[in-house]
C-alpha positions in Angstrom: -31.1 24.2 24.9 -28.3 26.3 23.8 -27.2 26.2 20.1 -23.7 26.0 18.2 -22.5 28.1 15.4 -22.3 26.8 12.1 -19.7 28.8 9.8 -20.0 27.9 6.4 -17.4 28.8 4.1 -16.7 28.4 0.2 -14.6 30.1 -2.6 -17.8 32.7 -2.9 -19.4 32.8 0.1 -18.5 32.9 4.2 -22.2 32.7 6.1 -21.9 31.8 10.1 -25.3 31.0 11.4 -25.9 31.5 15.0 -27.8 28.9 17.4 -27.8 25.6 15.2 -29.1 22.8 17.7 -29.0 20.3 15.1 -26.5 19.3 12.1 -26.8 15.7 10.0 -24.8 15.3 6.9 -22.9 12.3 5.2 -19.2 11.1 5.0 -17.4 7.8 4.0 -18.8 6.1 6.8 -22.5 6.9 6.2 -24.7 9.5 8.0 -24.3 11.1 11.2 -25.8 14.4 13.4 -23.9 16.4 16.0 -25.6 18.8 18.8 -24.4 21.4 21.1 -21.7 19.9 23.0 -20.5 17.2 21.2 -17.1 16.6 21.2 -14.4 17.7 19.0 -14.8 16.0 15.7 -13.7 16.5 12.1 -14.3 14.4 8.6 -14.1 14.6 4.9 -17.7 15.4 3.8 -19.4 13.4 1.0 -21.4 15.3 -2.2 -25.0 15.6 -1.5 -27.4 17.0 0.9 -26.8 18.5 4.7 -29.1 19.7 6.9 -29.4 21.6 9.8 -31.9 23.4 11.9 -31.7 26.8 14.6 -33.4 26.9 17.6 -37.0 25.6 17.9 -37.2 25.8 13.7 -37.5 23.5 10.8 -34.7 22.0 9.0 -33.1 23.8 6.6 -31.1 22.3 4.1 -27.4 22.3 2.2 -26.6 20.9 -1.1 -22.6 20.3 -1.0 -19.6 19.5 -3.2 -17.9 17.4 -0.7 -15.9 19.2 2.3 -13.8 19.2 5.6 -16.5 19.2 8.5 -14.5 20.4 12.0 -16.4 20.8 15.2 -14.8 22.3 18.1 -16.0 24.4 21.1 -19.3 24.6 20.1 -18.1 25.7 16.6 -19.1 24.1 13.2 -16.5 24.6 10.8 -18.0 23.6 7.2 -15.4 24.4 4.1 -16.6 23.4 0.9 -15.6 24.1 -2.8 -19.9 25.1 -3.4 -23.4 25.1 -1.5 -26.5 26.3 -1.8 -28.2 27.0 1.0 -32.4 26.4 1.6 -35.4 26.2 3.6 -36.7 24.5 0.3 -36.3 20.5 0.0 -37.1 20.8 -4.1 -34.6 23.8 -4.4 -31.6 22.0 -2.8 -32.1 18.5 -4.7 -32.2 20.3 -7.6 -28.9 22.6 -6.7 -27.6 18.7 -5.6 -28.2 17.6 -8.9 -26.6 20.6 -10.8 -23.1 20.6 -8.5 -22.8 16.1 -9.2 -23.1 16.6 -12.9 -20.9 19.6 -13.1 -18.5 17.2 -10.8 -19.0 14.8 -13.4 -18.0 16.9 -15.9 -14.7 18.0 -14.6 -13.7 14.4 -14.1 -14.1 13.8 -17.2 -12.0 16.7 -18.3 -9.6 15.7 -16.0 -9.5 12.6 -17.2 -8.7 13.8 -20.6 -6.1 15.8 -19.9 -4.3 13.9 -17.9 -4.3 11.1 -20.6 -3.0 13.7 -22.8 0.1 14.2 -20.6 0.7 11.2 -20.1 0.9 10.4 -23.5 3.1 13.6 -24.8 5.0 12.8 -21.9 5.6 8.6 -23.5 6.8 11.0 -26.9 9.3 13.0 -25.1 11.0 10.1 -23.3 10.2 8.2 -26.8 12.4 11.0 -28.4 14.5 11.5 -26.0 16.1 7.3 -25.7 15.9 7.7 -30.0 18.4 10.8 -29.4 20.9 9.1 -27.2 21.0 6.3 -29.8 
């Protein structure tokens, strides 16, 4: 059975791995798998795990931070903000784990800052009606 490519792409790193038979990962919609062949496809990626295997091998994993997924032609397109790539199930979990709580994080600073703006930006318009008064 002939494989795909997979071409996995993120701010650091570009990989394309050659003869992928198998691919399973997650999206709003719940888990699904695509093989050599399959039509042309393309979704928004959930956070979490991937996986993948080449030829007549073992899976191999991906811990992701979300992405677009696009498969055409017997191409896997895979961009993502950050993976880590694995043959190790332990290694990848744990990567998982790092990436959701530094995703976490930057909500939360997010969060902040946006409350901030929004509230210097109530001052100004505060100051502003005053002014015209």
């Amino acid at each position: 059975m002939s494989g795909f490519t997979l071409h996995l792409q993120s701010g650091g790193q570009v990989e394309n791995l050659e003869n992928v038979t198998s691919f399973s990962a997650a999206d709003a919609s719940g888990s699904f798998g695509l093989k050599a062949g399959h039509e042309r496809f393309m979704t928004v990626l959930e956070s979490g795990l991937a996986r993948y295997r080449q030829s007549a091998g073992r899976w191999r994993y991906l811990a992701l931070s979300g992405g677009i997924l696009y498969f055409i032609d017997n191409e896997l397109f895979l961009c993502t903000h950050r993976y880590v790539r694995s043959e190790n199930y332990q290694e990848v979990t744990a990567a998982i784990s790092e990436i959701l709580a530094e995703e976490e994080e930057t909500r939360k600073d997010l969060k902040t800052s946006i409350s901030r703006m929004e509230q210097e930006m109530a001052r100004r318009l505060w100051d502003l009606q005053r002014e015209r008064v």
